[in-house]
N, C-alpha and C positions, 0 to 999 in steps of 0.2 A: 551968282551967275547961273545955278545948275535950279534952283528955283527959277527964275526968273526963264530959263529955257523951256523949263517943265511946261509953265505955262503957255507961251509960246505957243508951244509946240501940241499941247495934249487939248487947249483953250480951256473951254471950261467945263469940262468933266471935270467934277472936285473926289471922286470916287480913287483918281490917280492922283495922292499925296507923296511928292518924294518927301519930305519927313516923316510922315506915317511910314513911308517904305524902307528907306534907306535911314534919315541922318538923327532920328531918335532913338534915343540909348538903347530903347527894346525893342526898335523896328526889327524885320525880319530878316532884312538883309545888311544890318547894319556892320556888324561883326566882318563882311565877307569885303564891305567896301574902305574897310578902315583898314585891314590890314592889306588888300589889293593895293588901297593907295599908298600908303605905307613903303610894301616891296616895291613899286614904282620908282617912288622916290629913289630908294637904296640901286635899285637894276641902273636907272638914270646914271648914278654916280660910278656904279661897278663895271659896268661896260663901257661906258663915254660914248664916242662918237664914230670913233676907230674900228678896226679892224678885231676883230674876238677869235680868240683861241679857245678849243676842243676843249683843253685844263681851262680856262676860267669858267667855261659852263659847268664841267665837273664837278668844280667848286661851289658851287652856287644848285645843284640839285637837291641840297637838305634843305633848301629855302622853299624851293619849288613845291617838294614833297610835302613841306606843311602846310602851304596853301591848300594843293591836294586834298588834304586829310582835313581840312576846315572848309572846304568846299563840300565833302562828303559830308558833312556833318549838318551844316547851315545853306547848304547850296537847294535841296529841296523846297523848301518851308519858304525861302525866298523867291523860287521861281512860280510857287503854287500863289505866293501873297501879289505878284506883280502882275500874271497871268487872271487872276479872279478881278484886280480893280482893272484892266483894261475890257474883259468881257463885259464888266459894268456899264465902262463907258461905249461899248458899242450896241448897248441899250438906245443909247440918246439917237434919237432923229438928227441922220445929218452929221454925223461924226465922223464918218470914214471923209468926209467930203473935207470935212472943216479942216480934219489932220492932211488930207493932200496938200491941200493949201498952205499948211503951216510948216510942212516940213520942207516942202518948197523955199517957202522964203527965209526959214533958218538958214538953208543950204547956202543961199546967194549970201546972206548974208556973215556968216561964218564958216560953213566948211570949206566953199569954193576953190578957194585961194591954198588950203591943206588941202586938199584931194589935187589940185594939179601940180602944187609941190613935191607930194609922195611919188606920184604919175610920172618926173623926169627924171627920177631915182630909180638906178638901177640894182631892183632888190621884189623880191618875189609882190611885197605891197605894191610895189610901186610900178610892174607890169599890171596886178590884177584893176589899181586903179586907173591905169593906162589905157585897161580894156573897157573900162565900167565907162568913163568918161567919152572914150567915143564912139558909145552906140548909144549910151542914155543922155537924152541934153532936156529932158525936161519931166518934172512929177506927172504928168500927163502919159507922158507912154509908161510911166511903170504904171498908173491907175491901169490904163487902158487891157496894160500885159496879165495886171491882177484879175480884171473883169474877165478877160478873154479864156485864161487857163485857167484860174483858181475856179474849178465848180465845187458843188456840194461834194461830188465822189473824190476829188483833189482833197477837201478840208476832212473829209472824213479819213484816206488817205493815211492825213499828216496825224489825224488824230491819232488812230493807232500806232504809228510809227513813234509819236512821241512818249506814248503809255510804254513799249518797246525799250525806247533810248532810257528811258527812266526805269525801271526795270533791271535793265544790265547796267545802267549807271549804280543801281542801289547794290546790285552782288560784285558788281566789282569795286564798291566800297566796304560792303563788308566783308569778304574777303580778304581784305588786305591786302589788295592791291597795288594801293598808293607808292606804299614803300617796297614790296617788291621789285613795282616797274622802277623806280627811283633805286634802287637798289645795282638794277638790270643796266638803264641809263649811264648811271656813275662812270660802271666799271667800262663801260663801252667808249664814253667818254676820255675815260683816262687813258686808256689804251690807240684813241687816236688821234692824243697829241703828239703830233710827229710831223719831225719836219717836212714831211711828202703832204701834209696836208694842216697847213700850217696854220688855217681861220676858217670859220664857219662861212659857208656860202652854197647854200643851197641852191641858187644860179651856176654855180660851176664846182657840182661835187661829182658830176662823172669825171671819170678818171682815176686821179692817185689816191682821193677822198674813195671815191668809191669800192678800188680795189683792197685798201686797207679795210674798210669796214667790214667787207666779204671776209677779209682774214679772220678782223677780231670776232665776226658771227662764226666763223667754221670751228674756230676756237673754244669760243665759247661752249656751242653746241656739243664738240669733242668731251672735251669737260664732263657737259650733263649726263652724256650717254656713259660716261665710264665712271662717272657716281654712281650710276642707275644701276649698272649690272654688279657693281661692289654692293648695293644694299641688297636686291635681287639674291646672290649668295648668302648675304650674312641673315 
């Protein structure tokens, strides 16, 4: 099916191979979608459908953290190999047209129906695709919005900005980061499973959600600065 969309979607720029990309043993981003889909699977089964508690996230941040550290690893080399075949394709005459067109009619034909089911759910997706759907009702105004704003000083812009993001993507992978923040995460985590803020809900964490975490950060912070002045001495 994800062949079969590819084309679809891309027509015929053959410059963009998802087996060249993704689903060949040595592709560049192959490693990154096998275990993404992978943990998919496993979150699907870990979390269900329910309601998620502060401790089962907890749980679940050594999973996180190795994505992390295998995305710092193979996340580069695969954004650089997806980014050089679609420049390819926008060599071709007529390509930015051909993909309006197709991403149009993939949407009607298969996202449709998933974006206005997210859209009655109430859950941070499901406002933003709440907002997306009624102000965008067709590939035609976003061309229009791309032609109108996106100039050359806009792409140049992003260009930099992306050299940037990748940049401090790359130090704060080699740094050591990953497990740090995962480290930082955990304990933050664990600390606010409690009963005043009993499941994750970023819709409704002002309040008891909010003022525990104020705790657990004041705490934490207490901590660091009275490590800091114990090494400071020694």
């Amino acid at each position: 099916q994800a062949l079969i969309g590819e084309r679809t979607v891309i027509g015929h720029c053959t410059s963009f191979s998802l087996n060249s990309l993704v689903f060949d043993s040595d592709a560049p981003c192959n490693i990154l979608f096998e275990e993404g889909y992978c943990y998919g699977k496993y979150a699907k089964d870990y979390y269900g459908s329910g309601s998620v508690s502060y401790g089962k996230v907890a749980d679940d941040v050594d999973n996180i953290a190795k994505l992390g550290n295998l995305a710092c690893e193979h996340g580069r080399a695969c954004f650089e190999a997806v980014r050089d075949a679609l420049v390819e394709c926008n060599k071709k005459a007529g390509f930015l047209d051909e993909l309006y067109i197709n991403l149009e009619a993939a949407y009607l034909l298969h996202g449709k129906k998933v974006v206005e089911d997210l859209a009655s759910k109430e859950t941070i997706l499901g406002e933003l695709a709440e907002f997306g759907t009624s102000r965008i009702h067709s590939m035609q105004q976003v061309k229009e919005f791309i032609e109108t704003h996106v100039t050359e000083g806009v792409m140049a812009d992003a260009a930099s900005a992306s050299q940037a993001v990748q940049k401090a993507a790359a130090e704060f992978c080699d740094s050591g980061c990953v497990d740090q923040t995962a480290s930082f995460a955990k304990r933050l985590f664990i600390a606010m499973d409690d009963d005043t803020c009993p499941a994750v809900d970023p819709l409704n964490f002002c309040g008891d959600c909010q003022e525990l975490a104020g705790s657990v950060m004041d705490a934490i912070l207490a901590a660091s600065r009275k490590l800091s002045r114990t090494l400071q001495r020694e």
